[in-house]
N, C-alpha and C positions, 0 to 999 in steps of 0.2 A: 450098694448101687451107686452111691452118692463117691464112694470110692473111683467107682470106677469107671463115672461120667469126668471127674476130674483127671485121671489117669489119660484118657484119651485126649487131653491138650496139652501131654508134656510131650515134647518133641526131642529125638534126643540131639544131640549139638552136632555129630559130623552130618546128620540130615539136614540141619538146618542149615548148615553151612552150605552145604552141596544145592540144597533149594535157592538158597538167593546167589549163591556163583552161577547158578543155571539161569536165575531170572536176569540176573544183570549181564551176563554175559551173550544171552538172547538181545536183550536190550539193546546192548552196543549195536552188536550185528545188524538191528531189523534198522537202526538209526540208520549207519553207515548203506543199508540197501537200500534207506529211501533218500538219502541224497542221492545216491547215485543214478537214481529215478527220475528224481529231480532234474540234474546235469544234462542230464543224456536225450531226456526225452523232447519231442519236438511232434508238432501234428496242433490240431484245434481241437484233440478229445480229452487235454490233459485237467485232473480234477484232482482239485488240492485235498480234498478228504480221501483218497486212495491213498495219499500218504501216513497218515492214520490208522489204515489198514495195515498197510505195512508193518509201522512201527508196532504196533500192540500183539500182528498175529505169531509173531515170535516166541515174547514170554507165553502166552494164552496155550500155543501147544508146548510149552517146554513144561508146563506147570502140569496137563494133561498127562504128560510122560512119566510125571513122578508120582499122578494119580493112581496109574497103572504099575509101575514097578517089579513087570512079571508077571503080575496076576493077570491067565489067561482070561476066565469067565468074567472077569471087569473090564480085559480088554474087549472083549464079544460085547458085550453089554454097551459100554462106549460105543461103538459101531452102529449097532442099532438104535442108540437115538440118537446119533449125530446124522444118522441116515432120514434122517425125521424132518431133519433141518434143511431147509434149501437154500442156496448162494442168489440170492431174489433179483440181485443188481448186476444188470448183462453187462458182459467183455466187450466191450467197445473194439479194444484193441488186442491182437493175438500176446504181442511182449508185455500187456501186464498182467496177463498169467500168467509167465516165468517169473514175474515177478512175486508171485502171490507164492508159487509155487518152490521159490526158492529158499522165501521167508519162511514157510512150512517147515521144509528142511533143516533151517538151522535154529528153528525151534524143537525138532526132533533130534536134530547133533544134541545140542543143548541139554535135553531134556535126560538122555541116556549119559550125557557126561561125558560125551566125546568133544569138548572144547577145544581139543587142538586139532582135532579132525575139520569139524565145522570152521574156525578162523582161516587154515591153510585154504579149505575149499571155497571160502565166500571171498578172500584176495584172488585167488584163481579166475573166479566168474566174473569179482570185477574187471580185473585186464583183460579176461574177454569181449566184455562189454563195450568198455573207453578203446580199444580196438578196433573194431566194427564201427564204433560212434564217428573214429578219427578217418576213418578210408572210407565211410558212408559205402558200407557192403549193404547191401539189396535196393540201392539209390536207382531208377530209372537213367539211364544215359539219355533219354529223349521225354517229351510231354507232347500230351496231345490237345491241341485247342479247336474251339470252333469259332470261325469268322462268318461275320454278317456283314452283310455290304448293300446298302440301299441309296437309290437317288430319283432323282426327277427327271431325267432325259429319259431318250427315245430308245436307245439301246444302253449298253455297258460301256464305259471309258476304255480305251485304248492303252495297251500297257498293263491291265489288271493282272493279268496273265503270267505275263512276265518280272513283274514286281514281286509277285507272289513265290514264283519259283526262286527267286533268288534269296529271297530272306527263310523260306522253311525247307526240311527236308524232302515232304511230302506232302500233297496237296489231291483234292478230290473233290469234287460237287457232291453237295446235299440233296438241296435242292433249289430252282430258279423260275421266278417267278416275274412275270412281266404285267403290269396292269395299263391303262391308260395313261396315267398320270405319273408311271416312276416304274422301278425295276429292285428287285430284290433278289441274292445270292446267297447260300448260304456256302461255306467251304468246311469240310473236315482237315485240319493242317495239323502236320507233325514238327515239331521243333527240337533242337536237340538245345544243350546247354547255354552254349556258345551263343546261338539265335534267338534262346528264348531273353538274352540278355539285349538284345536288340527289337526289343516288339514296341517300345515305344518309337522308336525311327521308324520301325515298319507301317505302324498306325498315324505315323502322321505321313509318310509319302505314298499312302493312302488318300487320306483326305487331302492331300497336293492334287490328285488325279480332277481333272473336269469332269463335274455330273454326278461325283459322290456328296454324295450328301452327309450322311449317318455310318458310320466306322463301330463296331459292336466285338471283343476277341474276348471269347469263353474258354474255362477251363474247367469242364465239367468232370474229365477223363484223368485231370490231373492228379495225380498219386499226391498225398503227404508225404512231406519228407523223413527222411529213414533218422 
């Protein structure tokens, strides 16, 4: 017995080899996908511990891969309690599962010992990647804001109107409101790149106007950048 509890910790050497070329070679990989995570990505949902994620979920399935080695009933068995497990921490963003999803993959390249499979395909996805990054593919060409416009006269200033149309695309009433003591506008305005690069001119030949008071430009509708 004592034979053959010891027995099962001799490993033989091309496994072993094959085991850490698969973990380090995972490793490279999942590093190299989170810089490139890193680089690319852009928004206010970015979190420095998804990077971590990244990096470890590589080897973690390359190592599972070699758990399995064929055997079907381990793989069924595998399944059913990874099915057990649930991914707790929501997707903010749709592109960091391709990310997650990627890293899977070439912890499964890895793991069957397709190493030159997995490298040629993970160069691949990144030039797709810094591609897209570079020509900002699915960027909005226009943003949408909302303008508030409040003052203390008896009506609206003269000119509103047409100030407005010439600095946005597109322009619309919210809603307007007039009290005793001042007057309040709300606008729905579309802006395209070019314009949106001009809203501090436009907010101040705003408040240039007689009777504005308070000058307020939201961007509630505004997309993160790609």
């Amino acid at each position: 017995m004592w034979q053959t509890f010891t027995e099962s910790f001799i490993i033989p050497g091309e496994l072993t080899l094959s085991l850490f070329t698969a973990l380090l070679m995972a490793l490279g990989l999942s590093f190299f996908i989170a810089l490139i995570y890193r680089n690319t990505h852009r928004g206010m949902n970015y979190e420095p511990a998804f990077l971590t994620t990244l990096v470890l979920i590589a080897p973690v399935v390359a190592l599972v891969m070699f758990f399995i080695r064929g055997d079907l009933v381990l793989s069924l068995g595998l399944i059913g309690s990874l099915s057990i497990i649930r991914f707790r921490t929501p997707i903010k963003d749709t592109r960091d599962m391709v990310y997650l999803f990627w890293a899977i993959v070439v912890g499964l390249g890895c793991g069957t010992e397709n190493w030159t499979l997995a490298l040629l395909a993970t160069i691949f996805i990144a030039i797709i990647i810094f591609l897209l990054f570079l020509f900002e593919y699915g960027r909005p060409k226009h943003s949408d804001f909302v303008l508030v416009l409040s003052g203390q006269s008896k009506r609206t200033p003269e000119g509103t109107v047409s100030l407005i149309n010439e600095y946005s695309t597109r322009s619309r009433v919210r809603s307007h409101d007039i009290v005793d003591d001042g007057w309040e506008i709300i606008y729905e305005l579309r802006f395209t790149r070019l314009q949106e690069e001009k809203t501090e001119e436009f907010i101040s030949a705003l408040k240039a106007l007689e009777g504005v008071k308070k000058v307020t430009l939201l961007a509630p509708q505004l997309a993160l950048p790609m």
